[in-house]
N, C-alpha and C positions, 0 to 999 in steps of 0.2 A: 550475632553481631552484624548491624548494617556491611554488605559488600563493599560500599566506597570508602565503609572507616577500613575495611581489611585491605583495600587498596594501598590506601591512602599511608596506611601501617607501614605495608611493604617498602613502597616510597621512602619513606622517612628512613628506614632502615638500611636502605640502599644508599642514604644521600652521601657525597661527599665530603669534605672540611670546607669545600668553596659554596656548597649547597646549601652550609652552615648560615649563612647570610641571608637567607630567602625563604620562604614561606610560602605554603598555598593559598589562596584567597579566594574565599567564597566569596561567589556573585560576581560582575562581570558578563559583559557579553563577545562575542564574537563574529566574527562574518566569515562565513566556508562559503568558495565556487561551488557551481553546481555543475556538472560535465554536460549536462542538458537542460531545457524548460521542463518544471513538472507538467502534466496536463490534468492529474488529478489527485491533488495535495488532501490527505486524511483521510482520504476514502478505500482502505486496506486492498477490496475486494477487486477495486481498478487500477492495482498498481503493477502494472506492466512496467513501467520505464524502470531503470535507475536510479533516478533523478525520484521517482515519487516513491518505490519500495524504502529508501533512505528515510526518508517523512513519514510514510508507515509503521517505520521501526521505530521513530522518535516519539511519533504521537499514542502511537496502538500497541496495544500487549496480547500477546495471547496465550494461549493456556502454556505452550511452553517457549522458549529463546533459545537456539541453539542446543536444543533437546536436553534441556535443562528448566524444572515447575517455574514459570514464571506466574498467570491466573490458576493454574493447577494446583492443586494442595498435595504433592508428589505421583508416583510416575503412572502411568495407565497400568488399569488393572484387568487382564483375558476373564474375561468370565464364561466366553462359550468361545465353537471355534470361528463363529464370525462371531462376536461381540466383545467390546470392550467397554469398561467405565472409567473415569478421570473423574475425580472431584473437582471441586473448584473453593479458590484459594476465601477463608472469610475475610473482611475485612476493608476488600476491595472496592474503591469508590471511582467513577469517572468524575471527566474534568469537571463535569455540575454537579455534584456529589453525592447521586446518584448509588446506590449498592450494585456492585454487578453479582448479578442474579445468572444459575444456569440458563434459566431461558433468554437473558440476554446471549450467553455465548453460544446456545445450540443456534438461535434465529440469527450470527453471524456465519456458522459454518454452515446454514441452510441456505441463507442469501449467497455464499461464497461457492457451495454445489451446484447454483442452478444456473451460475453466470459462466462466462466463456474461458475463465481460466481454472474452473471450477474441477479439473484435472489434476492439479497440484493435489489436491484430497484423497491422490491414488485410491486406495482400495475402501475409504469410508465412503459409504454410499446414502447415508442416512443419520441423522441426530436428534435427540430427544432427552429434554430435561428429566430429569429424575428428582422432584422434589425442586428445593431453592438450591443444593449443593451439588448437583451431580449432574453430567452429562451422558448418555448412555450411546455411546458408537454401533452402528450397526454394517457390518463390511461384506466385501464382495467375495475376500477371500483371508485367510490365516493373518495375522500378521503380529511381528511380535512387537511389546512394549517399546524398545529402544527406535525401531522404524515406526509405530505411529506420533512418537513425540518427536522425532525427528520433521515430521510429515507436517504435522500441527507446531510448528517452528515457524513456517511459511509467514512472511510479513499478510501476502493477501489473504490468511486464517484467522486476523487479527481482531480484537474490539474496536471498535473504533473508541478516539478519546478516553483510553486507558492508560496512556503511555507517560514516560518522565518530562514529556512535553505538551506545552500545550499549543494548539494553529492559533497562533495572535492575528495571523493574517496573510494573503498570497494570495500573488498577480504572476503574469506570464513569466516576469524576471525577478520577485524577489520572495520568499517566505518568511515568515519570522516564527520562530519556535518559544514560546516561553515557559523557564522551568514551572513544573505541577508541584506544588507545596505538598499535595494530599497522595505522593506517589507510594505506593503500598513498599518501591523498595528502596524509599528514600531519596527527599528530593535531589535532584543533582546538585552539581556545584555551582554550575553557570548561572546566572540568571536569564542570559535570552542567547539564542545561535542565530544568525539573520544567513540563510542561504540565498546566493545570490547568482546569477548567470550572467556572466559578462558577453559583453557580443564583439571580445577577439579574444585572442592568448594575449598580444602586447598589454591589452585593459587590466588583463589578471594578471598580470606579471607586476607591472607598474603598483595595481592597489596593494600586493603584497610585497615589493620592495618598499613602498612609502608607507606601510605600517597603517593599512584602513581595511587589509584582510590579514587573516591566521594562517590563511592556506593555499598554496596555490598547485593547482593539479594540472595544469595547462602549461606548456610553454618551458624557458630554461631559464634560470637565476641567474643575472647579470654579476649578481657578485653574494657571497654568502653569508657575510656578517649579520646576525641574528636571528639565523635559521638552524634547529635541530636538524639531527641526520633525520632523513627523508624516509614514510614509512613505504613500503615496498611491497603491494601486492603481486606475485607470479604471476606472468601469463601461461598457465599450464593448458592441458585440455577438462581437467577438473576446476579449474577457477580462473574466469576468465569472461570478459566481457566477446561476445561471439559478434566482428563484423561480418554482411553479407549483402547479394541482390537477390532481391526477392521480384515476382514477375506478378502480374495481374491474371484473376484469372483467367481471365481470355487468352493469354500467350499461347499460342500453337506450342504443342510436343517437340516438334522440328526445330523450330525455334530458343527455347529451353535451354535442348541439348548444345545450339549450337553457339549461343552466350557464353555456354558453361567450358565451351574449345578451344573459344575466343579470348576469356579469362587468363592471364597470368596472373594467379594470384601473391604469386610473392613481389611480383614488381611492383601490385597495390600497394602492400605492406610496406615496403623500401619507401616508397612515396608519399603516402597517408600516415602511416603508423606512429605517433610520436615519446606512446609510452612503453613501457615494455614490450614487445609483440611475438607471437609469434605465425606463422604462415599455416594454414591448414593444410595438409596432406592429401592431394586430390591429384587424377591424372595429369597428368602434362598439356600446356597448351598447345592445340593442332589446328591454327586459322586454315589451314586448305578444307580440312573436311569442314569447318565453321562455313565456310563461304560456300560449300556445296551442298548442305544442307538448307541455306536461305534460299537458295537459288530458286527454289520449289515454293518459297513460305509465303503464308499471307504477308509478312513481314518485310519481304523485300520491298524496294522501293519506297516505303513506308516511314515518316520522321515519329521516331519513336521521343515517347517523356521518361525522362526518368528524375523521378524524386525523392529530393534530398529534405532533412529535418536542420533547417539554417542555425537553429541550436548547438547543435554539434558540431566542434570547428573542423573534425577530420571527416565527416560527411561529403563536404562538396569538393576535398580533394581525393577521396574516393571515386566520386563522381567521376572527375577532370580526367584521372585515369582509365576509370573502365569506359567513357565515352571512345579516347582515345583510341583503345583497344577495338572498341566495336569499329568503328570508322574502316580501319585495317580490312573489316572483313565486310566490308560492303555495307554496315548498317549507319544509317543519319540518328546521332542522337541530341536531344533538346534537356536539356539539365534546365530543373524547376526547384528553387527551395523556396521551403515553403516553410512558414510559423509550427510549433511543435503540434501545438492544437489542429491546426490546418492540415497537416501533416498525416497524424493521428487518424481524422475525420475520414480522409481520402482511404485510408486504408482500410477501415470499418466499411465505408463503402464502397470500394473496392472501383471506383472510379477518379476518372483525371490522372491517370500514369500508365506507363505500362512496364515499366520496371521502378523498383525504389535499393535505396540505401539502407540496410535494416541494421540495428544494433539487439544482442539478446543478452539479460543476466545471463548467468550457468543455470541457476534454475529453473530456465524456459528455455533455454537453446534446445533444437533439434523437436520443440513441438510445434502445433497445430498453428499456435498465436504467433511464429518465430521463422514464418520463411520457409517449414517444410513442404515438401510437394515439388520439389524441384531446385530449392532456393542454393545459390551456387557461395557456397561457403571461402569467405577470404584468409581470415584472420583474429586471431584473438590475442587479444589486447589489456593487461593489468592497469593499475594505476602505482605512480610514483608521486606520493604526497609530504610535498615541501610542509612543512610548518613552522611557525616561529618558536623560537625557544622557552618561550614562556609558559607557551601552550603544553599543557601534559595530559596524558589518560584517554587522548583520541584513541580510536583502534578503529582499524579496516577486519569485517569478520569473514569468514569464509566464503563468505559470495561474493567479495568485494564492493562490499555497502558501508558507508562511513557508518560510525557510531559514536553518539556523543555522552550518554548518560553520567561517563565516570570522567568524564573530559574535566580541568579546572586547568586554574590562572595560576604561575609560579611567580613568585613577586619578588626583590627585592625588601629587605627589612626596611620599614619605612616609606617605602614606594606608595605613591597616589594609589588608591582603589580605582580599576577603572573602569 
């Protein structure tokens, strides 16, 4: 039985005598915030942010979803002690309706092994079709079935245009998703999701009190008439959106350490934080040795940049704080935000800053792409997402990535389709 009718079962079964009057309604669209700009909307392999691994999940499918067969035709099979095989699901068509073929899915985890987050693939070190239905794993080391479907989960493992949505279209500030009719697990309910980035919290608050968004994840509800209870990601240290400042490579070693002295990270958090948070666990701040270790640095004297992603509303008052902070102990700092993209670009090339604002999913904090080498960890931060009550079936999944597939419209008997 299609997932969204067993959903959907459930629902109905749960509903109550007042829910008796209401109905779900297929089709409908929606507008969700986005907590940042994507900078690379569809493209599985480049989704670093957020903001674009969400769009990955919507658009792209991979062989498994929360290590559960999604392109798979069930679970990986050991066949030697580095080798594993995974079939793949028949049936399956992309947005252009296309068959996806093994060789489409090994040449995505081959394009996904040779690029910069091509890490995520832990211990698969090589793929190769086996015929039209097989993939054939070749690994570094042991590993058993539950950990590599877990592994091949990864949004950036994905097909591209596989997914229950299709990219209708996206710019700096808006996406539009339109449901895939030819979805192998049934098209959704919705007909379109327009993600959208606002450029304050008030803008998002406002769209979603005056009923032209579904969702607001920014900011605090003036008043609560026609809002469901709020979904509520942890901020644990297993799921959790990881804030931090990351340094350029050039920063002196002396220097590093002496940001990292200079840091109180919990007073960021009190400051910045405005959804769940919590403070990461790190020495205590000690600005006397901060100031005696500059004293030596190329750094001193020096007006330093540090940049922020203007995307992000709690970025530049991150900023505002740790500048603050640095001042204290002798250093000049110059706050820069900059476009997501501009942002992004600087970083890759590792010029025009010498410190930045960084944000990392759970499944990249503490790596290569994520600030490590120094990068002085603040805070980590869930999401608390308002929604209106109409709206059902959203779910926030273990990473803390929206998900819309099973999402629909709850309506009133009789109500306008909308």
């Amino acid at each position: 039985m299609d997932r969204r009718v067993i959903a959907l079962l459930a629902l109905l079964g749960a509903a109550t005598r007042a829910d008796a009057e209401t109905r779900p309604v297929p089709g409908g669209s929606i507008v969700v915030p986005l907590g940042e700009q994507p900078v690379a909307p569809g493209d599985p392999v480049r989704a670093l942010r957020w903001a674009d691994q969400v769009i990955a999940l919507a658009t792209s499918e991979g062989l498994y979803q929360d290590g559960r067969p999604a392109l798979a035709d069930g679970d990986p099979v050991v066949t030697s002690p580095l080798g594993a095989r995974v079939r793949v699901r028949a049936g399956v068509r992309t947005h252009d309706g296309r068959p996806v073929t093994a060789a489409e899915v090994a040449a995505a985890l081959d394009k996904l092994r040779a690029s910069p987050l091509g890490f995520v693939l832990g211990p698969v070190r090589g793929v190769q079709a086996v015929g039209s239905d097989a993939v054939e794993l070749a690994l570094s080391a042991p590993a058993a079935p539950a950990d590599l479907a877990a592994i091949l989960s990864a949004p950036q493992a994905a097909v591209p245009r596989t997914g229950p949505f299709v990219l209708g279209g996206a710019d700096a500030h808006e996406v539009r998703l339109d449901a895939f009719s030819g979805y192998h697990g049934g098209r959704p309910w919705l007909d379109r999701v327009i993600l959208r980035a606002y450029d304050s919290r008030s803008n998002e608050v406002s769209a979603f009190e005056l009923g032209s968004a579904q969702m607001l994840l920014h900011g605090s509800l003036r008043r609560r008439d026609g809002a469901g209870e709020p979904l509520v990601w942890p901020a644990t240290e297993a799921a959790a959106l990881l804030t931090f400042v990351g340094f350029a490579a050039a920063a002196p070693p002396e220097a590093r350490q002496a940001v990292a002295l200079a840091i109180d990270a919990d007073a960021v958090r009190r400051f910045a934080a405005r959804e769940p948070a919590t403070t990461v666990a790190r020495p205590a701040a000690n600005p006397a040795r901060a100031r005696a270790l500059l004293a030596s640095s190329a750094w001193h004297g020096k007006t330093l940049t540090l940049l922020t992603d203007k995307s992000r509303f709690a970025d530049d008052d991150v900023a505002q704080k740790v500048q603050a902070q640095l001042q204290r102990v002798g250093l000049t700092v110059r706050i820069e935000s900059a476009s997501a993209s501009e942002f992004e670009r600087r970083l890759a090339a590792n010029s025009g800053f010498d410190l930045f604002v960084g944000q990392c999913a759970p499944q990249l904090a503490g790596t290569r792409v994520c600030g490590d080498g120094g990068a002085v960890a603040l805070y980590r931060s869930g999401l608390r997402a308002h929604h209106a009550l109409e709206l059902r079936g959203l779910r926030i999944d273990a990473a803390g990535r929206l998900r819309f597939d099973d999402a629909f419209l709850w309506r009133k008997a009789g109500a306008a389709r909308p």
